[in-house]
N, C-alpha and C positions, 0 to 999 in steps of 0.2 A: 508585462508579467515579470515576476521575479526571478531570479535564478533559480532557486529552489523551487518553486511553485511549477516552474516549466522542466527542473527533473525530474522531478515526483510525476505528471504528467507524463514523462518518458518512459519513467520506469513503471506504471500502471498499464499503460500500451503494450509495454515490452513483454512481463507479465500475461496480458490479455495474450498479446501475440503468441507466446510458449502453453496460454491452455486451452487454446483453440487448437494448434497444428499437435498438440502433444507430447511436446518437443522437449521431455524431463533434463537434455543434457544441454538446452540451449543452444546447439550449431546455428539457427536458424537467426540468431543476432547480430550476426557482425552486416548481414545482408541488414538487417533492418537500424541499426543505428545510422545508415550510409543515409539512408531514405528522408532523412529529419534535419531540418535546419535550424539545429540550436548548435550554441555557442560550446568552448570545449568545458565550458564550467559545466553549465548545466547538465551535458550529456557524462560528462566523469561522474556527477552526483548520481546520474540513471543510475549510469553501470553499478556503481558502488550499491544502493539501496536495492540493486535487482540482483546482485553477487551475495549479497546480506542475506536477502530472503532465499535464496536458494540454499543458502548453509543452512541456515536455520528455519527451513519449511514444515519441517515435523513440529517443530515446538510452535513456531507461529501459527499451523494451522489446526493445533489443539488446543491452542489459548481461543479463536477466532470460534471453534466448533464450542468447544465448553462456552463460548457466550451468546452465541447464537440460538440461542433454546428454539428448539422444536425446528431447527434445521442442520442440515447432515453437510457436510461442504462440499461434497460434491452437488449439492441440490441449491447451491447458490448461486445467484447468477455470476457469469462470467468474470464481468464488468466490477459488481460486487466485490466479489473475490480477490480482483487484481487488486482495487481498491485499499480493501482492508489489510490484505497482505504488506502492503507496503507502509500503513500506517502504523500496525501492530510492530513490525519490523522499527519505526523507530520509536517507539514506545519503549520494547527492550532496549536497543541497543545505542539509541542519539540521545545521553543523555543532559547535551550541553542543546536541546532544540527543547521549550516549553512544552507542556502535553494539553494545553490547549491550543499550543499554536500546530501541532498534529494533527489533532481532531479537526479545528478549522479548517485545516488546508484538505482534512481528506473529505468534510462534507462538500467544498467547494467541488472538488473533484467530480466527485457521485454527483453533487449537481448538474455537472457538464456532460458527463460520459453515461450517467446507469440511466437508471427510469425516475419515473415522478416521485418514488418509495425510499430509493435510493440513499437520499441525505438520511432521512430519518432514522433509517434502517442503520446505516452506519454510524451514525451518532451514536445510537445506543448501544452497539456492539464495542465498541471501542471505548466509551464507560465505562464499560461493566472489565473489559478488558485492562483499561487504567488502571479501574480500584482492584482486581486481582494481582495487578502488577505491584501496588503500593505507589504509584507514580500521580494520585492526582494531585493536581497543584505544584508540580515540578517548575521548575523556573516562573512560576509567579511572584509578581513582586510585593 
């Protein structure tokens, strides 16, 4: 697994971790970055991509609601959620990382962590969330 591939994966946990326990201020991380045996690359990428979405949780979770038609974000699952936050997140803001190498990484994700729906489900949300952004076809060659 790649570096990136295994932050993104840190930071989707970490995420899950803080909207399960509730935990808006994060205390509950330094206990769980201890728990994981990735490398100092990978887990600096978590931090970084889960530090990102926290500054920027209002704006990425009204990009993520306005694309999600006919669901509310609190009414998505977890899993979902941590998901997308994190890919939406670099969507804004990585914009030396492709935006289908984004989306790829984050349907792989959903594949592993959400439900059978999951890929699909985020695929299309982060589409739709691309082309609002103006970002599709970012570093394609």
């Amino acid at each position: 697994m790649g570096t990136r591939r295994e932050g993104r994966e840190l930071a989707v946990q970490a995420l899950y971790q803080l909207e399960v326990t509730n935990d808006e201020a994060g205390g509950s991380l330094e206990t769980f970055w201890e728990h994981f045996n990735a490398d100092d690359v990978s887990r600096g990428f978590a931090r970084s991509l889960v530090g990102d979405v926290q500054n920027q949780r209002q704006r990425i979770d009204g990009l993520i609601a306005d694309a999600a038609e006919h669901w509310r974000v609190g009414r998505l699952s977890k899993v979902d959620l941590s998901v997308l936050r994190v890919a939406t997140c670099e969507l804004v803001s990585a914009e030396d990382i492709p935006t289908r190498v984004t989306i790829d990484e984050a349907i792989e994700i959903a594949r592993r962590f959400g439900s059978d729906d999951s890929a699909s489900f985020v695929n299309g949300v982060l589409d739709r969330i691309a082309d609002v952004l103006g970002v599709k076809g970012r570093g394609d060659a």
